[in-house]
N, C-alpha and C positions, 0 to 999 in steps of 0.2 A: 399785253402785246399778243398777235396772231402769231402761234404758231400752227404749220401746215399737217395735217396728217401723218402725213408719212415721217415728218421730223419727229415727232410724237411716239411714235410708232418704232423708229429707229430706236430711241432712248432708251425706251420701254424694255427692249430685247437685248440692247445692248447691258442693260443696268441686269436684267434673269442671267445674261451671259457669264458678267462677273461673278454676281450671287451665288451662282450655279456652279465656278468653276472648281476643279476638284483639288484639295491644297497640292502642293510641290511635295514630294517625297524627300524625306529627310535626308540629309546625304551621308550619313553611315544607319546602319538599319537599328546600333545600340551602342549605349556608351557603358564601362565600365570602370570603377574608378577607387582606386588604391589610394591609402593614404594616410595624415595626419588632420587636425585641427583647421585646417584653411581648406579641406575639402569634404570635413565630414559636414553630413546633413539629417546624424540625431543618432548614432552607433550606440552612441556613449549614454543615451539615453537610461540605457536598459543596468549599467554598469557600477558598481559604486567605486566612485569616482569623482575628485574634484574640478577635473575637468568637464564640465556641461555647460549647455547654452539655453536649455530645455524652459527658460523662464524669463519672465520681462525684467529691464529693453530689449533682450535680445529680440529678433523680431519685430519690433515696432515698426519696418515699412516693409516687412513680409508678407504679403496676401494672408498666410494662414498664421502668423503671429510665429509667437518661439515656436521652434522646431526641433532644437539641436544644431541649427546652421548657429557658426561662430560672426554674426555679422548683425548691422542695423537691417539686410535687409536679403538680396539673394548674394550667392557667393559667387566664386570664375566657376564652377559646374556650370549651377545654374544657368546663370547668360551665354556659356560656351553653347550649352544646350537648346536653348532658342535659337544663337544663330545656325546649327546644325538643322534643325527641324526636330530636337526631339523631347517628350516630356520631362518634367523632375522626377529622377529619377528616385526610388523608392532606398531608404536605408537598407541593408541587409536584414536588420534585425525586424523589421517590419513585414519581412518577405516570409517571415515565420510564423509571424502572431496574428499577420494582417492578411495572410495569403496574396499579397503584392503582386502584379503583373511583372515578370521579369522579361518580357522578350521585347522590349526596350533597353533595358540596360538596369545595372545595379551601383549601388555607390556601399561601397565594406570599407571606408575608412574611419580613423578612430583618431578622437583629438588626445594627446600625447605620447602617439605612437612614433616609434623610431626605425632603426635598423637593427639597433641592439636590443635586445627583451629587455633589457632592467632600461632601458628606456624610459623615461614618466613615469618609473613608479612611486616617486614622491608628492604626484598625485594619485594615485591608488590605480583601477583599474586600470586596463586598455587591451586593444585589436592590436596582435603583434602582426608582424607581419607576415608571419608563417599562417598565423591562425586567418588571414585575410584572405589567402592563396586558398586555403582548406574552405571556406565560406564561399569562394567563387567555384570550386568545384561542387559545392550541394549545388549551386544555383545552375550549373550543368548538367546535373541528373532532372530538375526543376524543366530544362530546357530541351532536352532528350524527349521528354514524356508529351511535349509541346510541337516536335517536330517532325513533319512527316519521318522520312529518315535522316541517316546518319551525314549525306554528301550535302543534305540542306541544314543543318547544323552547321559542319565545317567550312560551309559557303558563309551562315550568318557570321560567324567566329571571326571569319580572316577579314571579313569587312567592315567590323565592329570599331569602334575606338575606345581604346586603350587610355586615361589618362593617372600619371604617379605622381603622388607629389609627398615627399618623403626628407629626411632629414634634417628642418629645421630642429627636431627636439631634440637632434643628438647630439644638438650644439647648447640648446639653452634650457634644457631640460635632461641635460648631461654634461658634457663636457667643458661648461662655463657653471658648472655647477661645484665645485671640489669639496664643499658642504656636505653632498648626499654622494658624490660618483667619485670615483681612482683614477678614472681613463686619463686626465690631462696629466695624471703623473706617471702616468704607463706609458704614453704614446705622445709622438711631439706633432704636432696638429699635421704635416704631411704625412705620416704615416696613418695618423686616425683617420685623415680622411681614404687613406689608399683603403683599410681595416671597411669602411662605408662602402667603398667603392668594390670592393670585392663580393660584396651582400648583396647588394643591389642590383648586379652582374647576375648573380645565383636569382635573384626574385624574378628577374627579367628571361630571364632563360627556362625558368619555370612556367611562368606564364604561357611563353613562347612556344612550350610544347604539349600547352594542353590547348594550341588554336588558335592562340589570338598572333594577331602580326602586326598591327600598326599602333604606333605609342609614340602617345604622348609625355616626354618626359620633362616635368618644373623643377627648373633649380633651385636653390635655396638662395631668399631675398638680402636684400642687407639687413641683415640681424641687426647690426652696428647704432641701426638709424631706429629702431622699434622703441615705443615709448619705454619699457621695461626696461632695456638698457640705458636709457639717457634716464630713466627714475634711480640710477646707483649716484649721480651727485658727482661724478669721476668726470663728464665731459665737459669742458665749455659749452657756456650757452648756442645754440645755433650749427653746434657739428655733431657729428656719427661717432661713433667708436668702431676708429681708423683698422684698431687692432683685431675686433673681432669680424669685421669686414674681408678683410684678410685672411683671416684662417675661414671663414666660409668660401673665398674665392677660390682655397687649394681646392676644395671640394667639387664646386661649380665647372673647375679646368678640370679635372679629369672623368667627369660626366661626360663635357661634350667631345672628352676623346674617347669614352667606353661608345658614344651613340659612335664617331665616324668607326671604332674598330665592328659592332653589330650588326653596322648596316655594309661593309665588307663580309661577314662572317655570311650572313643573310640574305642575302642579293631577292628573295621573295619576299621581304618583309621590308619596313619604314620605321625606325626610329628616330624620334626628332625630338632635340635641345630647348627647353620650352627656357627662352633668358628673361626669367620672372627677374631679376639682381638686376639686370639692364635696363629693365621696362619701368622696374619697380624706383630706381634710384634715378630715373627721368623725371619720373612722375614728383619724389622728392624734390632733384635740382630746380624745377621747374612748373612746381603746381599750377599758375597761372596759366598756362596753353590748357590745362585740363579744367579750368574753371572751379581749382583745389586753392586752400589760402594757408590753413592750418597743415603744418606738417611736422611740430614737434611734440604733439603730445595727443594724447589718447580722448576723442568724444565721451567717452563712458568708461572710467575707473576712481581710483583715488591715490589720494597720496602725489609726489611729486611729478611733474608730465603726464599725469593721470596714468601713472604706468605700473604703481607699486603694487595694489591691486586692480586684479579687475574689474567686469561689473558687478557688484551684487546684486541681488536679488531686490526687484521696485527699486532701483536708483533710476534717478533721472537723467538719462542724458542729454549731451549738446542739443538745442532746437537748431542749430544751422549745419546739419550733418552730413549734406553735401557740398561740406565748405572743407570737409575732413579727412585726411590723408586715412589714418588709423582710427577705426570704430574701438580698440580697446586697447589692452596693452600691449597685444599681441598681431592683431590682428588687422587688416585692413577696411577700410569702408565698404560700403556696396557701390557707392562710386567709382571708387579704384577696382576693384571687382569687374566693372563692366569695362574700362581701360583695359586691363590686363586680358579681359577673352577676346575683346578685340583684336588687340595685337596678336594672340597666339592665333586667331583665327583665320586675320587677314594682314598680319605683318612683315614685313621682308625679312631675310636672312638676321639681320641682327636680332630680330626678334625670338624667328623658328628657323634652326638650322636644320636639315637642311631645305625643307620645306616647311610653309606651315598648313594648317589645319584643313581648313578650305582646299588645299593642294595634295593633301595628303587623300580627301576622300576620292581622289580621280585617279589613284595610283593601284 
């Protein structure tokens, strides 16, 4: 078929215009990210420790294979970070050995870390939370020596994103634990959560005065429903365990009333309710709108709902694993992983109170 010159010609320029154009700037300049098991990205590497991920399946639809992410494939960082515009962020520990770019952002969290130190220790090491706050400030002195001055610094800080995701372990790698931990016979779950709730206030305020001001805060999912607890043999087939639902939800309520009291206390800063329990027990009630089937038992572990253990080391897991709620016993898919940054990203109120993510970088 003729086409005429000039149409030719248009294409031509039109097609260098694309090519040429220069990417969109990310909409926070870094992200920095506190935490436990569902957001670390290889901490625990370095650590002895039975918590790691550092070897296959883990990894198997990973671009760079195991990492240390807890997932078949990238975790909510990761995809939150795409759709922000920013790269995978580097482990802490990596920022040491590796000399890492930190003026992106850092990720210092550690799978079986808590609020309380004794925490996970009956998996051996971990990144307390204290020691996570002390690792973001080396990566400040890192970031100091990076920066022309000090007002370009405190510009990158306040514009950064914040995200925490903390206290699943101090439920099930403590206080559903009476085996190795006291707490549930010290404290009656509203108090222990008040006891979290009072930590977390401290870790956040800390933060808060070393620069940073906008946060992202994840609640804690329904434990109830995670293959590990339907692997005790105590549930009916096809339900949650109602009770420890519950005691994570005292915790969940007084989250999203420490963010409405912070962001009162704050009036220059954003904190926001990340309703991972809400997004999360959708995603359960209702796999099929997400194109999920399996939602009671773990892709990759052993023993009963594949939840008793997790994966070892060369197990084979599910081949239909984005058919799968939970990649292990703990843990979510990389499926639900992209579901859940989604929603914190570009979700309504029920999702991010009282903004979310995308709304948060225009603030």
């Amino acid at each position: 078929m003729y086409m005429p010159f000039w149409s030719l010609l248009l294409i031509f320029v039109s097609r260098n215009v694309v090519l040429g154009a220069s990417p969109s700037p990310p909409l926070f300049p870094a992200m920095f990210v506190f935490g436990d098991s569902l957001v670390d990205n290889g901490n625990n590497n370095y650590l002895n420790s039975l918590a790691k991920a550092n070897y296959v399946p883990y990894g198997v639809d990973f671009p760079s294979g195991p990492t240390g992410r807890f997932s078949n494939g990238k975790t909510l960082i990761d995809v939150l970070g795409e759709l922000v515009g920013l790269p995978y962020l580097p482990a802490f520990a990596n920022t040491l050995s590796q000399g890492s770019n930190v003026s992106a952002g850092v990720n210092y969290a550690s799978a079986a870390a808590g609020f309380l130190d004794e925490t996970g220790y009956n998996l051996g090491d971990r990144v307390t939370i204290g020691q996570q706050v002390r690792n973001f400030e080396t990566t400040l002195k890192q970031l100091k020596n990076q920066m022309v001055d000090d007002a370009g610094l405190s510009q990158h800080l306040a514009k950064s994103l914040v995200v925490v995701h903390f206290g699943s372990n101090d439920y099930i790698n403590n206080y559903l634990l009476p085996e190795f931990y006291g707490t549930s016979l010290i404290y009656n779950p509203p108090d222990y959560a008040d006891l979290l709730i009072g930590i977390y206030k401290k870790l956040l305020l800390d933060l808060h005065s070393l620069g940073l001001t906008k946060f992202l805060l994840g609640a804690i999912g329904p434990l109830g429903c995670i293959p590990n607890q339907l692997a005790t043999g105590l549930i009916p087939p096809g339900q949650c365990n109602s009770g420890v639902n519950e005691v994570v939800s005292m915790f969940n309520d007084r989250l999203k009333s420490l963010v409405m009291q912070l962001n009162s206390d704050h009036p220059g800063s954003i904190f926001v309710y990340g309703n991972s329990y809400g997004a999360f027990s959708d995603i359960i009630n209702s796999p099929n709108t997400y194109g999920l089937s399996v939602v009671d038992r773990a892709c990759c572990g052993v023993g009963m709902n594949q939840g008793q253990i997790t994966c070892l080391p060369l197990s084979v897991p599910c081949p239909n694993r984005d058919q799968f709620v939970f990649w292990d016993a703990f843990h979510p898919s990389q499926a639900v992983q992209q579901v859940l940054a989604q929603r914190a990203f570009s979700g309504p109120q029920s999702d991010c109170y009282p903004v979310n993510v995308q709304q948060m970088a225009y603030m």
